[in-house]
C-alpha atoms as a printed R data frame, in Angstrom:
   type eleno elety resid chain resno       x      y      z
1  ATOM     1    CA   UNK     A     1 -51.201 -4.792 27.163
2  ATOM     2    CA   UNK     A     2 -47.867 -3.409 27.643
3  ATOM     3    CA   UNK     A     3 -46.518 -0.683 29.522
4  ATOM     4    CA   UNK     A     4 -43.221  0.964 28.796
5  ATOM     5    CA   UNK     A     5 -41.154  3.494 30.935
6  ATOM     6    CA   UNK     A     6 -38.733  5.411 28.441
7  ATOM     7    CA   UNK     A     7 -35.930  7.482 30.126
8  ATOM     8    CA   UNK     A     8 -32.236  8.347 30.208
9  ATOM     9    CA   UNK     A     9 -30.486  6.968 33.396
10 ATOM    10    CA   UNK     A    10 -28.286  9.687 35.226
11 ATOM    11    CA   UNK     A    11 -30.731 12.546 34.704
12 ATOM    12    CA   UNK     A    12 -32.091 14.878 37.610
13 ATOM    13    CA   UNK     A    13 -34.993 12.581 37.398
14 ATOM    14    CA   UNK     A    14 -33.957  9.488 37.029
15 ATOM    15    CA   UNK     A    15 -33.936  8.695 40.693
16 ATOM    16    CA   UNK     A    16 -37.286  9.816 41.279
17 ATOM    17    CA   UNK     A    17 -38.712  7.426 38.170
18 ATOM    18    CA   UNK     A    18 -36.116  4.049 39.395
19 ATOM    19    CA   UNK     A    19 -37.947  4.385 42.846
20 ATOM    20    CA   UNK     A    20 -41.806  4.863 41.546
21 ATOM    21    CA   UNK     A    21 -40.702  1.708 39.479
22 ATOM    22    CA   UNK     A    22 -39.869 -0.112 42.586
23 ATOM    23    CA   UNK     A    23 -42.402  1.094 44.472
24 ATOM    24    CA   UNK     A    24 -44.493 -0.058 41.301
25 ATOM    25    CA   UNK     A    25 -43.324 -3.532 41.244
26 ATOM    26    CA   UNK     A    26 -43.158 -3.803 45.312
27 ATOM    27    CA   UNK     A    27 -46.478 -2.667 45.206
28 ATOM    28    CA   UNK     A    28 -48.630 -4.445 42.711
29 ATOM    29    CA   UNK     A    29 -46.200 -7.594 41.721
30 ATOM    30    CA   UNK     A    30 -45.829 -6.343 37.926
31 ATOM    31    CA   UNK     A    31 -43.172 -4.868 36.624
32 ATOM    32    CA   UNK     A    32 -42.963 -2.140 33.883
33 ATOM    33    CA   UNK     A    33 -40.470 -2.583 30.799
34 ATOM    34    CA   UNK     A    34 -37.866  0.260 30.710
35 ATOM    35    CA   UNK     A    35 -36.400  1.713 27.809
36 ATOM    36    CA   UNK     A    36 -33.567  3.835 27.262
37 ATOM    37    CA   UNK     A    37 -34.562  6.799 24.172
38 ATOM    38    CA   UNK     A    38 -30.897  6.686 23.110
39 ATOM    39    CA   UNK     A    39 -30.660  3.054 22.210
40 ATOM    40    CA   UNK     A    40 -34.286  3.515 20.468
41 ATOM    41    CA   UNK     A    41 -34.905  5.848 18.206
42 ATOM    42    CA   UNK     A    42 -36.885  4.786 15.939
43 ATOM    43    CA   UNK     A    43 -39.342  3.565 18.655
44 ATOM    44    CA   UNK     A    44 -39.447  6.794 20.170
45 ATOM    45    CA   UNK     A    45 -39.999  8.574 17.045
46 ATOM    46    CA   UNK     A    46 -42.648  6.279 15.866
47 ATOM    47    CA   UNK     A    47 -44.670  7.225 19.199
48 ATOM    48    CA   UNK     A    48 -43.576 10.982 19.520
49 ATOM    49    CA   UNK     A    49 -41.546 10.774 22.850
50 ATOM    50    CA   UNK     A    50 -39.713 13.915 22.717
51 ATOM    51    CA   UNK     A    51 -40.225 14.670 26.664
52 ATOM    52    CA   UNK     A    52 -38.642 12.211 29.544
53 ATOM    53    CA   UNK     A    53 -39.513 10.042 31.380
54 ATOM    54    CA   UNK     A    54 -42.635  9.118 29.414
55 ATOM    55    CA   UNK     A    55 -44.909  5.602 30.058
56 ATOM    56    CA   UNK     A    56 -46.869  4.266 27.154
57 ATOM    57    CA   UNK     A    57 -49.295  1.945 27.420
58 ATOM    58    CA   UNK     A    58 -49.599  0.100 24.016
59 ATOM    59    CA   UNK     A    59 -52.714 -1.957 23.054
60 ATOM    60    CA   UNK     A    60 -52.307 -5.111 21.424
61 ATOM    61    CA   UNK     A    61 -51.656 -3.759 17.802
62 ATOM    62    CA   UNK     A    62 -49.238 -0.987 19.293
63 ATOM    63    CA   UNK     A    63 -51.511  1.313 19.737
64 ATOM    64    CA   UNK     A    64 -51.546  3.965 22.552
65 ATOM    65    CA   UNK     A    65 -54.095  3.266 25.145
66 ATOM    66    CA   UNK     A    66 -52.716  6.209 27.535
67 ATOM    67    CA   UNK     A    67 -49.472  7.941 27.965
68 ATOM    68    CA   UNK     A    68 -47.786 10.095 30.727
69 ATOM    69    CA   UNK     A    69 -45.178 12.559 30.188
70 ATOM    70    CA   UNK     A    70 -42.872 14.493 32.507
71 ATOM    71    CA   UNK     A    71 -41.652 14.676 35.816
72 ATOM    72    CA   UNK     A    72 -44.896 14.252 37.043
73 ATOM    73    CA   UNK     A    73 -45.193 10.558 37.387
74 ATOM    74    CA   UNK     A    74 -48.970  9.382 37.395
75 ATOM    75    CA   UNK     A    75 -50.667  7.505 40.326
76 ATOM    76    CA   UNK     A    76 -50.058  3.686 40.134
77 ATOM    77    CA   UNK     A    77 -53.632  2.653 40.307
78 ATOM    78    CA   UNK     A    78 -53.748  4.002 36.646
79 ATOM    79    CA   UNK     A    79 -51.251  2.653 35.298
80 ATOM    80    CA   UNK     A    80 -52.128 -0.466 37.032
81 ATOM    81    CA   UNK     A    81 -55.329 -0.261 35.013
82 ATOM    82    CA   UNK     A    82 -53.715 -0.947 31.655
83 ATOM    83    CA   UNK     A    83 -51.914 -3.852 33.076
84 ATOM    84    CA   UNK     A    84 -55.357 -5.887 33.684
């Protein structure tokens, strides 16, 4: 499974997501691939991010197994889940 965290550095949020990613990896030992929605497009049209940060977690065909949008970040136990 694989779990992506897509947002712009230097945002009003972007502090709050860099330290739930820490705290994520500190945490639980895993770390979450980050990508920036500038540098891909096409990947973030192809899943419909249009709102930052999001987190996609993509089954093994690239399908979307859950998703999290907004400022809001979701509880690490489940996104954790997806991970397993």
């Amino acid at each position: 499974m694989r779990v992506i965290c897509i947002y712009r550095d230097n945002q009003d949020y972007s502090r709050s997501v860099f330290e739930w990613l820490e705290n994520f990896r500190r945490q639980t030992g895993r770390e979450i691939e980050v990508m920036n929605p500038d540098e891909n497009v096409g990947f973030c049209e192809a899943y419909d991010v249009v709102e930052y940060p999001t987190i996609l977690a993509l089954g093994e065909r690239g399908e979307v197994r859950a998703s999290w949008r907004g400022r809001e970040l979701p509880l690490m136990n489940e996104v954790l889940f997806y991970m397993i």
